[in-house]
N, C-alpha and C positions, 0 to 999 in steps of 0.2 A: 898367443896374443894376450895382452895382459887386461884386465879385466874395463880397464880406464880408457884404453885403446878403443877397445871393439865400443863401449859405449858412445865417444866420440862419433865411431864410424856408425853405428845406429840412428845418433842426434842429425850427424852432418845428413846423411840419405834422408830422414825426415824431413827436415828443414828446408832441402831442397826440391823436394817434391812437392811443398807451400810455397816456392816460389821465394823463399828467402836466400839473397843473395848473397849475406853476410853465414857463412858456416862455424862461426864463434859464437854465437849469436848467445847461445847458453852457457857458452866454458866458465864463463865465472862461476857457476853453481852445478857444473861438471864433477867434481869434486866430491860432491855430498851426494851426487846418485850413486844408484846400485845396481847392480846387474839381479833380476828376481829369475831364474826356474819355477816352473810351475808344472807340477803333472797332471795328467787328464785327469776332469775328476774332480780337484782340488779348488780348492776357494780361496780367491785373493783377498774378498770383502764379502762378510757378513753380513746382513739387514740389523740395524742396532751400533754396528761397529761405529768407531770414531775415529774414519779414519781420512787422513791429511796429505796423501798423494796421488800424483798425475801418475799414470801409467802409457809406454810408450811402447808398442807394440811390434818386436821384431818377427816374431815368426806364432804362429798361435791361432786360437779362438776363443773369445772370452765372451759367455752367455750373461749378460745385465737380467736379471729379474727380481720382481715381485711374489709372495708370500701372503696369502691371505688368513683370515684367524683357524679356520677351517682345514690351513696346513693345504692349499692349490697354490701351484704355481703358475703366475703368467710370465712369459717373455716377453721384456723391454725392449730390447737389442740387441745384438753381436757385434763385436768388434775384430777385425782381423790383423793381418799383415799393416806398417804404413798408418794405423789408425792410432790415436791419442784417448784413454777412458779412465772413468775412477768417478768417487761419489763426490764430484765436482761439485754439483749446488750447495751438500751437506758441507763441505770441508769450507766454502764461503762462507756460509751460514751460519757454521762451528755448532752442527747440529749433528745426528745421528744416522749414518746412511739408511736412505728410504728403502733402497734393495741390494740387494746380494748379487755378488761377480763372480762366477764359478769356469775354470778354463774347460772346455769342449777335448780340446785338444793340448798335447804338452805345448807349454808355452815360453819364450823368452822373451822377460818384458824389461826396461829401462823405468827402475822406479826413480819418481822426481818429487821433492817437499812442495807441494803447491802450494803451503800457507807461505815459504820463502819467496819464490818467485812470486806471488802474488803481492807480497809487501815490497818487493823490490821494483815491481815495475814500474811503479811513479817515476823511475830516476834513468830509466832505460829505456829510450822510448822504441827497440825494437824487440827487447822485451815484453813489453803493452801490448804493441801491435800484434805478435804472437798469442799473447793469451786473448786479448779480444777476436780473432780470429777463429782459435778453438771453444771460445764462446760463443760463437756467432753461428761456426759448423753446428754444434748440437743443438741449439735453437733452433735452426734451418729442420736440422735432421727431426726432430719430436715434432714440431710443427705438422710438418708434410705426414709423419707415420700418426699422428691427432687426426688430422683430414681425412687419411685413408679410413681409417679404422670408425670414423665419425659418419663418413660420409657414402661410402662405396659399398657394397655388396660382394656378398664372397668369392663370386668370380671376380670379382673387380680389384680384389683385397690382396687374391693370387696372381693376380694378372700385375698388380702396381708392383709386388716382389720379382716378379720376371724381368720386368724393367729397370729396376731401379737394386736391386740387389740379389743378382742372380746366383752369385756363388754361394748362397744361402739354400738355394733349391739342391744343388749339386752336393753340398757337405752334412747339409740338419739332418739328426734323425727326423722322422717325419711327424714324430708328437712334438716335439720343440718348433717346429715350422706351420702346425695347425695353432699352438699355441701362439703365436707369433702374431697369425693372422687373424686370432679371433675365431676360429671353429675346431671340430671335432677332426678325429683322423679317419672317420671315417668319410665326412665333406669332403675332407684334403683328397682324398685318394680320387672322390668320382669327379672332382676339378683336375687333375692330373690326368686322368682318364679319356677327360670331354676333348672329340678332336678339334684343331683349331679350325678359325673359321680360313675355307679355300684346302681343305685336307679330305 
């Protein structure tokens, strides 16, 4: 299968999984994507980088984090299977990404020009609607992971991960998933530990 192929087929299962009904939706600028590999380990995006695409995520793990002067890292996010990532605000901005993308796991991603599609979509409006869509997801998504982390308590903080993104419990090492939530690995373990309530 030749490299423009399987990406189509990547785009289309995407797109369709948002509920768009049109699976062309992006082939004008099909073309100018790439098929990226990625091995475990390895870094798509540097903290500093300048860098100006969407990434669309076929099979993988991609860890978003933060670097502090002190050289700690905290975890932003994870993105898997079916998800859309990249230093989306910076590449709008045309500023210098805030954090670092490193894959967890080998990954294959569909890289896309976001500064193109973003100046194209005044002219396409289902175009638009896609990218205000996955603008809207990550808004949604930091918002609620602001709340948690703002408002809730470290059981509360493991508890909203159960809920709400479980297959992070099942795949994080377990220092990337204390980092995650805002504690130590050793909190994380007597939270894992605690039986539930009716156990």
């Amino acid at each position: 299968m030749s490299d423009s192929t399987t990406i189509g087929k990547i785009l289309q299962s995407w797109l369709a999984s948002r509920g768009f009904r049109d699976p062309a939706v992006l082939q004008p600028w099909q073309a100018a994507m790439s098929l990226l590999p990625l091995d475990k380990g390895a870094f798509l995006v540097r903290a500093g980088d300048r860098d100006r695409h969407l990434y669309f995520i076929h099979y993988g793990l991609l860890r978003l984090f933060y670097t502090s002067a002190e050289g700690r890292e905290r975890n932003k996010a994870f993105y898997g299977p079916g998800q859309a990532t990249g230093a989306v605000s910076a590449a709008i901005a045309d500023s210098a990404a805030p954090f670092s993308v490193q894959a967890l796991e080998p990954c294959l991603l569909v890289q896309a020009d976001l500064g193109q599609l973003y100046r194209e979509a005044p002219r396409h409006p289902e175009l638009s609607r896609l990218l205000l869509q996955l603008l809207a997801d990550a808004f949604i998504r930091n918002e609620q992971r602001e709340a948690m982390l703002l408002t809730c308590g470290a059981e509360q903080r493991y508890q909203w991960v159960l809920d709400n993104e479980p297959e992070l419990i099942r795949c994080l090492p377990q220092f990337h998933l204390a980092s995650y939530i805002g504690v130590d690995a050793v909190s994380l373990s007597r939270l894992k530990r605690k039986p539930k309530p009716g156990q």
